[in-house]
C-alpha positions as CSV (number, residue, x, y, z in Angstrom):
1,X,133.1,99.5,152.6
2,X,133.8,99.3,156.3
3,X,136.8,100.8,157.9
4,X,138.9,99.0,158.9
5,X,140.7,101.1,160.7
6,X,137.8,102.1,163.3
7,X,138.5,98.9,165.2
8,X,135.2,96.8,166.2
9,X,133.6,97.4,170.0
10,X,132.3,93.7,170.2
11,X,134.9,92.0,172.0
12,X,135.9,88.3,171.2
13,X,135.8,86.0,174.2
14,X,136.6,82.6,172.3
15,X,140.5,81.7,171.3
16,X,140.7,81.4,167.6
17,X,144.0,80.5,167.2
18,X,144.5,77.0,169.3
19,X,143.7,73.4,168.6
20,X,140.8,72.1,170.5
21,X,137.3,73.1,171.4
22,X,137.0,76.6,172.6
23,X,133.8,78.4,173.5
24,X,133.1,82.1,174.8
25,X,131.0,85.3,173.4
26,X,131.1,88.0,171.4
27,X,130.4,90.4,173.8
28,X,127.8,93.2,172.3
29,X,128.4,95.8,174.8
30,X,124.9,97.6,174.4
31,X,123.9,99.6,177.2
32,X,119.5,99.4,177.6
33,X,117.2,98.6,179.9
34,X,117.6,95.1,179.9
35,X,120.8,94.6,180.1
36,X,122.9,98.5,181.5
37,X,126.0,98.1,182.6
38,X,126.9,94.4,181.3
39,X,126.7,92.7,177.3
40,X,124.3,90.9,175.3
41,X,126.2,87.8,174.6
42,X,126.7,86.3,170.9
43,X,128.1,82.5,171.3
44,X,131.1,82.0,169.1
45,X,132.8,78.2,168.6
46,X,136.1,77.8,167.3
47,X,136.7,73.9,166.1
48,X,140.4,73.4,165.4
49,X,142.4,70.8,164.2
50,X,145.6,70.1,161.7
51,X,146.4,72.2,159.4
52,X,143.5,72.9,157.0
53,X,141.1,75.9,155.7
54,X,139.1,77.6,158.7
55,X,135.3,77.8,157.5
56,X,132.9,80.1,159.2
57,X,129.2,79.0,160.0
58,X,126.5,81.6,161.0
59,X,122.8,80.7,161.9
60,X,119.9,82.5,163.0
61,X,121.0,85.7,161.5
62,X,117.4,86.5,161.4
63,X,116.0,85.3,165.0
64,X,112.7,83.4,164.2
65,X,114.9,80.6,162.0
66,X,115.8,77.7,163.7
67,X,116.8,75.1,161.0
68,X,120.3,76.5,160.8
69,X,121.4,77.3,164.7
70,X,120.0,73.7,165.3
71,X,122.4,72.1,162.4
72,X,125.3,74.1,163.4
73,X,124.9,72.7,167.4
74,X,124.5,69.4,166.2
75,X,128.1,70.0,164.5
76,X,129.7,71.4,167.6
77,X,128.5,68.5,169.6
78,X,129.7,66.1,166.8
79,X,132.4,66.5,165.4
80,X,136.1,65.5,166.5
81,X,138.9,68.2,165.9
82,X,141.2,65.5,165.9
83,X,140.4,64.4,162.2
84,X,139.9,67.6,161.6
85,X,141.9,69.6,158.8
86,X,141.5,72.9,159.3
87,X,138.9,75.0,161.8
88,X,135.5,75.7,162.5
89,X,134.2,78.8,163.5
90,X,130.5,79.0,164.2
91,X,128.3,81.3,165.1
92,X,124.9,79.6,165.8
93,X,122.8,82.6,166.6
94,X,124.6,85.3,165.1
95,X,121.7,87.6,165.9
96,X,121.1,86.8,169.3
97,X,119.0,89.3,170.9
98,X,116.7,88.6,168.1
99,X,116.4,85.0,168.3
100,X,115.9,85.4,172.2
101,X,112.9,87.3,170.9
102,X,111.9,84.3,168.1
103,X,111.9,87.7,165.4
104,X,113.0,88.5,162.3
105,X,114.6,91.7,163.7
106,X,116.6,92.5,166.8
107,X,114.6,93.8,169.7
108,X,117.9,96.2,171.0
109,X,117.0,99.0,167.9
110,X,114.1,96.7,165.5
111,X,117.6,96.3,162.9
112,X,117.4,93.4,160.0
113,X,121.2,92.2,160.5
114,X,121.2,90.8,156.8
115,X,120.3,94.2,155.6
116,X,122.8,96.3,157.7
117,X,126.2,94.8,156.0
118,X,128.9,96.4,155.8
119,X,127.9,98.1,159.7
120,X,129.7,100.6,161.9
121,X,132.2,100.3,164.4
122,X,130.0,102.8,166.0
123,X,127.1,102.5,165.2
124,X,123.3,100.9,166.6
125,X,123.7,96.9,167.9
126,X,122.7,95.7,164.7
127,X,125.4,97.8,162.9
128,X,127.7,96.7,165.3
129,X,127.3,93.2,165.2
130,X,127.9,93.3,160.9
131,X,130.8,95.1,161.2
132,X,132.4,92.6,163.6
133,X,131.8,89.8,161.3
134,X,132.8,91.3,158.0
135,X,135.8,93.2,159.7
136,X,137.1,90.9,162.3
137,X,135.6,87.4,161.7
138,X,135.1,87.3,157.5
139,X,138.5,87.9,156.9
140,X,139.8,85.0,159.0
141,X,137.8,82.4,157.0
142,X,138.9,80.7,153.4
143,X,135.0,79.7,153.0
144,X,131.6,80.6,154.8
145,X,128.3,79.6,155.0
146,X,125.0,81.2,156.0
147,X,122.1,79.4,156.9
148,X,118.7,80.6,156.7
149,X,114.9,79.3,156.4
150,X,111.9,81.0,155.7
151,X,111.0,82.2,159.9
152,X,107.5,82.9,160.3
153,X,106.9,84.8,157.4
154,X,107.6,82.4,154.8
155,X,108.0,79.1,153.4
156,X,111.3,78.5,150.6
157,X,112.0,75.5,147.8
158,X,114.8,74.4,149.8
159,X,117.9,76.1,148.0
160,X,121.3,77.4,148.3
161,X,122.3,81.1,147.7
162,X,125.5,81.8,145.5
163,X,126.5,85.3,144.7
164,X,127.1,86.0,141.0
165,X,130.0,88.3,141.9
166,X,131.7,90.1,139.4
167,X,135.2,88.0,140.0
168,X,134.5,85.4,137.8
169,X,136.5,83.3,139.7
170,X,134.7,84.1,143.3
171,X,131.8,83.6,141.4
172,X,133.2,80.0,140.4
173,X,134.2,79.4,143.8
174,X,130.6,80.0,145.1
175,X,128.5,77.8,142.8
176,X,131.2,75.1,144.0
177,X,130.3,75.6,147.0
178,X,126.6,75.6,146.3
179,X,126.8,72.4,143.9
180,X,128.9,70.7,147.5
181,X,126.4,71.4,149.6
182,X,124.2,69.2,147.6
183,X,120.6,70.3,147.0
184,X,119.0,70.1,143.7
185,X,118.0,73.9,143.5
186,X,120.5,76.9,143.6
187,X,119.1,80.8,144.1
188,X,121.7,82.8,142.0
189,X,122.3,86.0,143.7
190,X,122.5,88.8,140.4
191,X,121.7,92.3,140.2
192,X,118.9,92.2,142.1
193,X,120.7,91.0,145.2
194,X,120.9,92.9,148.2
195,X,124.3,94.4,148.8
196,X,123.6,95.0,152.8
197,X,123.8,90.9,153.4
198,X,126.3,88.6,154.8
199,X,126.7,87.4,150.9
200,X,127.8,90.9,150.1
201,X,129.8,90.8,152.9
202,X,131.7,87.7,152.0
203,X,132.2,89.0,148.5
204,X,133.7,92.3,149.8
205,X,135.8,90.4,151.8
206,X,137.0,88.2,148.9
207,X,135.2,85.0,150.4
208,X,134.0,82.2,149.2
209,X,130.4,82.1,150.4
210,X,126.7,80.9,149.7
211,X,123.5,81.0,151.8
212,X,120.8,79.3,152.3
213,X,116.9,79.2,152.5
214,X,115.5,75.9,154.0
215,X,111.7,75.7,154.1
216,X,110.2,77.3,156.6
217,X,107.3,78.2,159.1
218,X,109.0,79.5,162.4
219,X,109.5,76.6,163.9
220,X,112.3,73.7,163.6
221,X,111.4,71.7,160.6
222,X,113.4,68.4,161.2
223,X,113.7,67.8,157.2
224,X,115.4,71.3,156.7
225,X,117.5,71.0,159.5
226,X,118.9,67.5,158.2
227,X,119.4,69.1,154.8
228,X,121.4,71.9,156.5
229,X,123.2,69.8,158.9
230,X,124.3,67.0,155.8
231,X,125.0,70.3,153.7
232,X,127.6,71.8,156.0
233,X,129.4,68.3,155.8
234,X,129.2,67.8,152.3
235,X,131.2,71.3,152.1
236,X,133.6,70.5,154.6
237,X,134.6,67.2,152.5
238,X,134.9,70.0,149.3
239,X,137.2,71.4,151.6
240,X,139.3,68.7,152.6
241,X,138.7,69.3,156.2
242,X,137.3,66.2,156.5
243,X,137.4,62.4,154.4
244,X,134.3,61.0,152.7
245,X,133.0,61.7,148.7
246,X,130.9,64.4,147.6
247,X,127.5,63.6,146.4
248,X,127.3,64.3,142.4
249,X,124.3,66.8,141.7
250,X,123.7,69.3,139.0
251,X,121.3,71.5,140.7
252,X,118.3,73.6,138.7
253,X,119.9,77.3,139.0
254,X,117.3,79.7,139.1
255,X,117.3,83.8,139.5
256,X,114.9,87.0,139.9
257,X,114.7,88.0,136.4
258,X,112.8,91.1,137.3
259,X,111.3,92.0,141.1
260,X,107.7,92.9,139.2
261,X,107.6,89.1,138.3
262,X,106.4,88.2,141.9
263,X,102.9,88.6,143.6
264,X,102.5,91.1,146.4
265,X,99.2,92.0,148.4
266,X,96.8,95.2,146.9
267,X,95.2,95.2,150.1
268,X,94.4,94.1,153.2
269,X,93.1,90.6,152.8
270,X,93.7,86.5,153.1
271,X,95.3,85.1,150.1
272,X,93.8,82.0,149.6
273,X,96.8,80.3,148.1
274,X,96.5,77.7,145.4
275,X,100.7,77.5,144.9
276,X,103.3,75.8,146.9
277,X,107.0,76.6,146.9
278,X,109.0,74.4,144.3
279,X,106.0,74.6,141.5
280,X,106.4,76.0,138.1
281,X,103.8,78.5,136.8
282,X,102.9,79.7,133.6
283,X,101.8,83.2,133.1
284,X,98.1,83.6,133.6
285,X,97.5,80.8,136.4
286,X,95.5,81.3,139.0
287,X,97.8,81.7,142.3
288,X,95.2,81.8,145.1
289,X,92.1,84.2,146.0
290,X,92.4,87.7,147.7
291,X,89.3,87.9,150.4
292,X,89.1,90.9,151.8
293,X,88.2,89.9,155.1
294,X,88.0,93.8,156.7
295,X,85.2,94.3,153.6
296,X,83.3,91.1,153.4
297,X,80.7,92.8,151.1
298,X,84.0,93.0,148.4
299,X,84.5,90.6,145.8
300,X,87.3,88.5,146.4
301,X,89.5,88.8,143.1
302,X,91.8,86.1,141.6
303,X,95.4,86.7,141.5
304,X,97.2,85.3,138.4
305,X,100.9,84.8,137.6
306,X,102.5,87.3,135.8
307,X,105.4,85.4,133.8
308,X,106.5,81.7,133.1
309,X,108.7,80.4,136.3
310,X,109.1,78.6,139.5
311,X,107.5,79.5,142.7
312,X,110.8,79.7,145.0
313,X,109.0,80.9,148.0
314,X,105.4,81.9,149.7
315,X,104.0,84.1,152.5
316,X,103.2,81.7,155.6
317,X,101.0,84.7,156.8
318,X,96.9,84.5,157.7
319,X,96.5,88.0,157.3
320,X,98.8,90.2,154.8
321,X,98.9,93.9,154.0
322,X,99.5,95.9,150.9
323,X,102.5,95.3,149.6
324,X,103.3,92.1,151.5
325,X,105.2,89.4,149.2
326,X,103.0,86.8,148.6
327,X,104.5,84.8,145.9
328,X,108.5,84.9,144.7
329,X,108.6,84.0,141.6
330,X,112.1,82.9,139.9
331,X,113.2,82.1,136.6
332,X,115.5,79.5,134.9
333,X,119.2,81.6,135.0
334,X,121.0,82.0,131.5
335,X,124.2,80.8,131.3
C-alpha cells in the first residue's frame, strides 16, 4: 500500500471541485536534461456538472496506444457539463513523457507505469506519477476506467478488463461495469493478474474499475477508438451521469487459466503466424512457423497450441526473441 501520509510531489494545476470545464497539468517536477529546472506536464480535465458520481478516465498509460487518449479527447470536446450529473476527470495521456516518445515505457527512467502501482511519493517519475493517481486522484472517483490497446507490440480481441477482487461486491461492481461498456468479450483479471496496475490500484482504493484492450498495432485504429469512445458513454448512462439506455450484452468472460497455456518464442526467429486474435484453438493446432532467420540452414519448426481456448491476443512483431509472447491464450472462466 501507498502512504498516504508522504503527500504526492506532482502538483495538480486543474480545479476539481467547480462546475464547468477546467484544464491544467499535473506537473511531474523531474529534473533531466530535457527539461532541468521546469516540469514534464501531464494534462488533467475535470468535466463538472449537477450533482452526480465523478468518473475518472486515463488513456495512454503505456505511450505507443492511441485508441484511448483519442476517445477520451473526443469526450472532452463533446460533451456538455450542463446535462451532466456528476464529473469527469480525464487523464488522456496519463503517461506523458512516454507517449511523447510513441513507447510502451517512459523515456525519463525506461518505467512501465502499469507495472509500478502502488508508486512512491519519492520515488523515480514513473513511481511518482502512480502514486499521484492511486493516492490523490483514485480516491476522488466513484468509478474509473482505463483504456488500453495492444501499442506496437501487439494486437487484442477487443475486450474489457474486470478485476476479480476478493470483495465480492467490488467484484460485482466491476463486471457491471464491464457488461456497460458493451463489448461481447470480457478478460477476467484472477490470480494471475498483475497487482502493480491501475486495476490493482483501483481495487486498493475500493474503486469500481475495469480496463481495456482494443486491437492494436501502434497506430490509431478508427474501429477501436469508436468502440472506446461509445464504451465510455455506455458507462456514463450506467452511471446516471447522463440519459440514454444501455445496450443489453452478455459478453463471453474469458481468463488465464495457467501462464504456460500461451506461446512464447525459443529463439530468435519470425513466427509465421497462422492465428488471429478472437479464434478458438484446440490443443495440438498448428499456430504459425518459427524461421530462424539468423540460421537459415535451421529447420523452421511448427508451433502447436498447448490447450483448448481462445486466442485473446498476438505479437505484432517481425522479428521476436526468446521468450517474447507470441500467442495469449485464454480460457472460458468458471462461474
Amino acid at each position: 500500500m501507498p502512504d498516504k501520509a508522504d503527500p504526492s510531489l506532482v502538483s495538480l494545476g486543474t480545479d476539481l471541485r467547480s462546475r464547468g470545464r477546467h484544464f491544467g497539468d499535473a506537473m511531474l517536477r523531474w529534473s533531466d536534461n530535457s527539461n532541468p529546472l521546469g516540469y514534464h506536464p501531464v494534462p488533467v480535465v475535470s468535466l463538472m456538472g449537477g450533482p452526480g458520481p465523478v468518473l475518472l478516465l486515463t488513456g495512454g498509460t503505456h505511450g505507443d496506444e492511441f485508441e484511448g487518449p483519442s476517445a477520451i479527447l473526443r469526450l472532452v470536446q463533446g460533451l456538455d457539463t450542463d446535462g451532466l450529473s456528476g464529473q469527469v476527470i480525464a487523464i488522456p495521456a496519463l503517461n506523458m513523457p512516454a507517449l511523447a516518445a510513441s513507447s510502451r515505457v517512459t523515456p525519463l527512467d525506461g518505467g512501465n507505469l502499469n507495472r509500478a502501482f502502488p508508486g512512491a511519493a519519492r520515488g523515480g517519475p514513473t513511481a511518482m506519477l502512480a502514486h499521484f493517481l492511486e493516492t490523490g486522484i483514485l480516491p476522488r472517483c466513484d468509478a474509473a476506467i482505463d483504456l488500453h490497446s495492444g501499442g506496437k507490440a501487439s494486437v487484442f480481441a477487443s475486450c474489457t478488463l474486470p478485476t476479480a477482487t476478493a470483495d465480492p461486491d467490488l467484484a460485482a461492481r466491476n463486471m457491471d461495469l464491464a457488461r456497460a461498456f458493451g463489448l461481447p468479450l470480457v478478460w477476467r483479471l484472477g490470480a494471475h493478474n498483475d497487482a502493480r496496475s491501475v486495476n490493482s490500484a483501483a481495487e486498493r482504493a475500493g474503486v469500481p474499475m475495469i480496463a481495456t484492450e482494443l486491437s492494436g498495432g501502434g497506430g490509431v485504429d478508427p474501429e477501436a477508438t469508436d468502440l472506446a469512445y461509445k464504451g465510455i458513454l455506455n458507462v456514463m448512462r450506467h452511471l446516471g451521469m447522463i440519459t440514454g439506455a444501455v445496450p443489453e450484452v452478455h459478453p463471453r468472460v474469458v481468463e488465464i487459466a495457467d501462464p504456460m497455456d500461451s506461446l512464447y518464442a525459443t529463439g530468435e526467429g519470425i513466427f509465421d503466424r497462422r492465428i488471429s486474435a478472437g479464434d478458438d484453438v484446440a490443443a495440438g493446432d498448428i499456430a504459425g512457423q518459427f524461421h530462424f532467420v539468423t540460421e537459415p540452414e535451421r529447420a523452421s519448426v511448427p508451433i502447436t497450441v498447448p490447450c483448448a481456448g481462445m486466442v485473446l491476443a498476438h505479437s505484432n512483431r517481425g522479428l521476436v526473441r526468446r521468450g517474447e509472447l507470441l500467442a495469449l491464450i485464454v480460457r472460458d472462466a468458471a462461474g
